[in-house]
N, C-alpha and C positions, 0 to 999 in steps of 0.2 A: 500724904495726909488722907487718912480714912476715916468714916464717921459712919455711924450708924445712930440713923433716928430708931429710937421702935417704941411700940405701941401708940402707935399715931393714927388720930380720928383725919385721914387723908381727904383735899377736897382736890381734885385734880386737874381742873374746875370740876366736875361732876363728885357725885360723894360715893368713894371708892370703903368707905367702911376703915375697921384697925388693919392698920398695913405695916410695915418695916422698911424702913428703906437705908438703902446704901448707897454712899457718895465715894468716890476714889478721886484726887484732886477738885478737877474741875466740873465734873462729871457724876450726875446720879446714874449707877448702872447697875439695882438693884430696888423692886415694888414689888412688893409681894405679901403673904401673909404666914410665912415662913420666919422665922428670926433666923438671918445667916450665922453661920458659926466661924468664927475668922481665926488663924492661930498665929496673924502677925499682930504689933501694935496697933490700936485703933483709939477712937474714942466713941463712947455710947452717950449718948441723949434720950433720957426716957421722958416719952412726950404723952404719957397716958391720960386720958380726960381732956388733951389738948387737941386743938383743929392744927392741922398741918398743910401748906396752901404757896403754888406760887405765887414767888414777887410781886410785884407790881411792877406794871410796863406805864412809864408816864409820859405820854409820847406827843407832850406839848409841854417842852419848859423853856424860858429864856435863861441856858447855861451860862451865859457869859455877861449875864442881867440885862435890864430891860429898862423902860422908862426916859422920861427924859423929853418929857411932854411940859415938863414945867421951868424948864430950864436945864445948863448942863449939871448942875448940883442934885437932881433928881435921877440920874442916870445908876440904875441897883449895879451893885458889882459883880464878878460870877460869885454863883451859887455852890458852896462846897460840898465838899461827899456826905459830910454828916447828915445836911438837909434832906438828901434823898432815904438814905440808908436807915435812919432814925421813923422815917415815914413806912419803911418796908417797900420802900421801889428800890429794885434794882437791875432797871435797864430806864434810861432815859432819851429820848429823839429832843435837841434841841434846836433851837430856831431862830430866826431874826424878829423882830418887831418892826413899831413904827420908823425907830430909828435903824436903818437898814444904811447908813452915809457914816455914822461918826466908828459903827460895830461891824465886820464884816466879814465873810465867809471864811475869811484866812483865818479868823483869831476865833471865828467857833470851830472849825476843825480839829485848832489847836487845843480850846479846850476839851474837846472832846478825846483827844490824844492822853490829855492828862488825867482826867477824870479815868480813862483805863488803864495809866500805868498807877494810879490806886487804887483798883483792883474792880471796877465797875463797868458795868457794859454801857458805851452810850453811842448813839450815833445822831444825823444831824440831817437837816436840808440844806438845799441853797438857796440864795434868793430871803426877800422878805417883804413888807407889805407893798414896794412898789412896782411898776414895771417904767424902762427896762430890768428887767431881775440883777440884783446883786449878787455876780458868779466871782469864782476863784479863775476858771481856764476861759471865760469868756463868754459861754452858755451854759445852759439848764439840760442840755443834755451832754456834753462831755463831762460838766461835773458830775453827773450821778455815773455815766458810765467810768469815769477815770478816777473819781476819789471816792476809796474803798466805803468812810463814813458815812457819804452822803447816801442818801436813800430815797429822796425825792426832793422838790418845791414847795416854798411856803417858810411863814405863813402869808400868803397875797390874800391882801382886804379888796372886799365888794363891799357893799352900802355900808361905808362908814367914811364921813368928813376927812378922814385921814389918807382915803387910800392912791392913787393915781388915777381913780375913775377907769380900770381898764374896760376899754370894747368887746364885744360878742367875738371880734374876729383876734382881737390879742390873747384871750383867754384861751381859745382854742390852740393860740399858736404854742402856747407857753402848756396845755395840756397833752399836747399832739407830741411835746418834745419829751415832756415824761413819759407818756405812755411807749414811747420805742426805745427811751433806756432802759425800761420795765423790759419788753421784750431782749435785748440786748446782754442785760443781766443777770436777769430773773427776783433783780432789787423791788423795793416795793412802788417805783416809780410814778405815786400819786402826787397830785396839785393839793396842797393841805389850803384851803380856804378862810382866812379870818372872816366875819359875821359883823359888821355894826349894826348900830340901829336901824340904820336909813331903812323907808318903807318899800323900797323893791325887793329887800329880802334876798328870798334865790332865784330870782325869777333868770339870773343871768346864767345860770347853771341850768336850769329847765331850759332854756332856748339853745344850750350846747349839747344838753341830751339829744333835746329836737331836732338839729343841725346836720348836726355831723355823725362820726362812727365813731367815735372814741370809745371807747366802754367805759359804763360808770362808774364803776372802781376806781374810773382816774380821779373825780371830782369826791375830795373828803371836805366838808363845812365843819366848822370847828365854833365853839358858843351858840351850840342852836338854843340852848333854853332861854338865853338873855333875855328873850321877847316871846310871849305865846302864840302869836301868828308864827316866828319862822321855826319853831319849834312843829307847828304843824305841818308846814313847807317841808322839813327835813324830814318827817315819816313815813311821806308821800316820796319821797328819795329814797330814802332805802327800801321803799318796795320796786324801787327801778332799779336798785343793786348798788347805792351807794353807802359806803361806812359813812355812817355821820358820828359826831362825837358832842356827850358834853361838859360844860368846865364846870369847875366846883368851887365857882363862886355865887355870890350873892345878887337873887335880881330884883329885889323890892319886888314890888306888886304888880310889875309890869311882865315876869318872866317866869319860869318856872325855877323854884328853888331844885338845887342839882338833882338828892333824894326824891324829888318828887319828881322831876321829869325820869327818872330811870326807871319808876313804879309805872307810872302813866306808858313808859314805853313797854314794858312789860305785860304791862294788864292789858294791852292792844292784839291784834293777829298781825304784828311785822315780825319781819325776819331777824330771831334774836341773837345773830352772830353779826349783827351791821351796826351794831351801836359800843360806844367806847366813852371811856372817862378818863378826864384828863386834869392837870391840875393849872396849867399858866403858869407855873413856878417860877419864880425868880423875876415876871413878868409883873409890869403896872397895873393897877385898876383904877382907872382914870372915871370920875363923873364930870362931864361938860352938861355948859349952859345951853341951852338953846344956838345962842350966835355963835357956838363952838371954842368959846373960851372954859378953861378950868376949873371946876366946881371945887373940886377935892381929889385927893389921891391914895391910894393903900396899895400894897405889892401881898402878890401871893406867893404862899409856898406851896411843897407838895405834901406837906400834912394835911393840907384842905382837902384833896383827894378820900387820904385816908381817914378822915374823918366823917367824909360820908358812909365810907365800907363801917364803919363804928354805928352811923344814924340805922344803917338799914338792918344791920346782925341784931341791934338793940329793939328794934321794931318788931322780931323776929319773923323778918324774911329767909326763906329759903337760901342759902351759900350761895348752892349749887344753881340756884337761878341766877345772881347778879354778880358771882367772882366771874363768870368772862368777862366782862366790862372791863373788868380791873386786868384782866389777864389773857387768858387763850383768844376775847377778841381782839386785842389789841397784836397781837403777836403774829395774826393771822394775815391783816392790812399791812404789815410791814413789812411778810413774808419773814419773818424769825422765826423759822422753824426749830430752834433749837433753844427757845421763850416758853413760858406762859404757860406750862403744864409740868404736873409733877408725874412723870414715867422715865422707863429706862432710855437711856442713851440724850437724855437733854443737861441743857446745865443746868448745876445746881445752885439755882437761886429760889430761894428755899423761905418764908414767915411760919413762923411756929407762934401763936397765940395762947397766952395764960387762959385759964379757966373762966376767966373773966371776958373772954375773947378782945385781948388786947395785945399789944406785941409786946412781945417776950424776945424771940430772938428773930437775929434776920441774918441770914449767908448767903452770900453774890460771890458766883464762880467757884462756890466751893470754900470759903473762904467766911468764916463769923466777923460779921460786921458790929453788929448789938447780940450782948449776950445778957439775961435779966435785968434787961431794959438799959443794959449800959452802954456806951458808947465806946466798942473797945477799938477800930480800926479809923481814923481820922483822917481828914486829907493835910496835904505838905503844910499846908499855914494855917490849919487851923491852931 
């Protein structure tokens, strides 16, 4: 299977200008500004006037659903290939939530198994918001060392009603074990950190900086905007060197909405390869009461993601300022080297955007997922 995009307004993230590119299977191994001349069968895509851009990498979804905070009837089901592929993500890390007892490592694994024999990249942590962590082989570090998908911890909640309350000294324990699969590997072996409300924030993550030698890269917080204090708290992190990430949900008046916390991170002097955006897919959005009972509930997809990359193009921000968010940084915290950028020798996962900058088409692995806007490759049940 060979393809040639050409005349393409390339963002790679950065803005590479009309380029031509070449895909052989799974593989882009052709950018240039050359049109190759090929004398076996192929197929052309003329993508002239249009932006051409990796995937998206969304590296917090609940694959295997989420919820279930209101009962077992609220419990989302997994989340199918279309939902990603229709959004233009294609590589997904999924995770556990709150319910980390009923949902468990074995059966996100396996979703993640299946999600790539439909032709998708995904991969997973172990563990979930409580401690002891929810393992497959029995720790947090044989699993990332011994199962190929996993890739680190998480997501484990700090200041939120929900979580296990871990200690200064359990954090560390459960950081310390990633960090030497990371070594071990060369996996991206970070503590992916849930966020609630509660008013200690991160302070629990600043006294593990303070503590001990871990490197910061092991600690990634996840929902900084929910609230404008730890939204501030996480920028002061990432100038100590940790990826922080935010979701793209909805925070009333209390937090920063997604688009604006990505602008506000921008229009700062922080390090702008430490921030990522994510979508919670498949996962609950729970509002409690004060006493911690259930206000209401809604579930996200990963179109919310991508509808922010729509708020900011439309705002006319700069691409090539805010697609790492969406891509080359995400790629980089995971160590997916072979993610998040459109050059020779990566896979080709590929959004091609109409004139209108909106998706047109999306290829994962090489392979047309949506083609003018259609839904041509589905998963098993849908």
């Amino acid at each position: 299977m060979i393809t040639i995009i050409k005349n393409a307004d390339v963002y790679a993230p950065e803005h590479l200008g009309l380029q031509h590119i070449l895909i052989a299977e799974n593989k882009i191994v052709y950018v240039g500004d050359t049109l190759p001349e090929l004398n076996i069968e192929h197929h052309v895509i003329d993508a002239e006037g249009c932006i051409v851009m990796p995937g998206f990498i969304d590296g917090h979804t609940h694959i295997t659903g989420g919820g279930g905070e209101a009962g077992f009837s609220t419990r989302v089901p997994p989340v199918p290939l279309s939902k990603f592929t229709r959004a233009g993500v294609t590589t997904a890390v999924g995770l556990l939530g709150t319910d980390d007892l009923t949902r468990s490592t074995e059966s996100l694994v396996a979703q993640v198994y299946a999600l790539r024999e439909e032709g998708f990249s995904a991969y997973c942590y172990t563990g979930g918001y409580h401690l002891p962590a929810t393992t497959l082989t029995g720790s947090v570090k044989s699993d990332i060392v011994f199962i190929e998908p996993i890739i680190g911890v998480g997501e484990l909640a700090i200041s939120d009603h929900r979580s296990s309350q871990p200690t200064l000294n359990e954090l560390l324990k459960v950081a310390s074990e990633a960090h030497v699969a990371r070594l071990m590997t060369g996996k991206a072996g970070m503590l992916h950190l849930h966020l609630g409300d509660g008013e200690r924030g991160l302070s629990l993550v600043r006294e593990a900086l303070d503590s001990a030698e871990i490197p910061p890269r092991t600690y990634n917080p996840t929902h900084i905007n929910r609230q404008r204090f730890l939204f501030e708290e996480a920028c002061e992190l990432a100038k100590r060197g940790c990826w922080v990430d935010v979701t793209a949900f909805e925070t009333g008046d209390v937090g920063f909405e997604p688009g604006e916390a990505l602008l506000r991170y921008m229009q700062q002097d922080l390090p702008q390869d430490k921030l990522t955006i994510s979508s919670d897919g498949g996962g609950c959005l729970p509002d409690f009461h004060a006493d911690g009972s259930l206000k209401k509930m809604d579930f996200a997809e990963s179109q919310s993601m991508t509808d922010i990359f729509y708020e900011l193009v439309d705002d006319g921000q700069a691409v090539e300022k805010f697609l790492p968010f969406f891509t080359k940084n995400i790629a980089q915290l995971m160590n997916f080297h072979h993610k998040g950028r459109i050059q020779k020798g990566v896979d080709a996962d590929i959004i091609i955007l109409n004139k209108q900058n909106r998706i047109e088409h999306v290829m994962a692995m090489g392979h047309w997922h949506v083609k003018h806007k259609q839904q041509i490759k589905k998963g098993t049940f849908e």
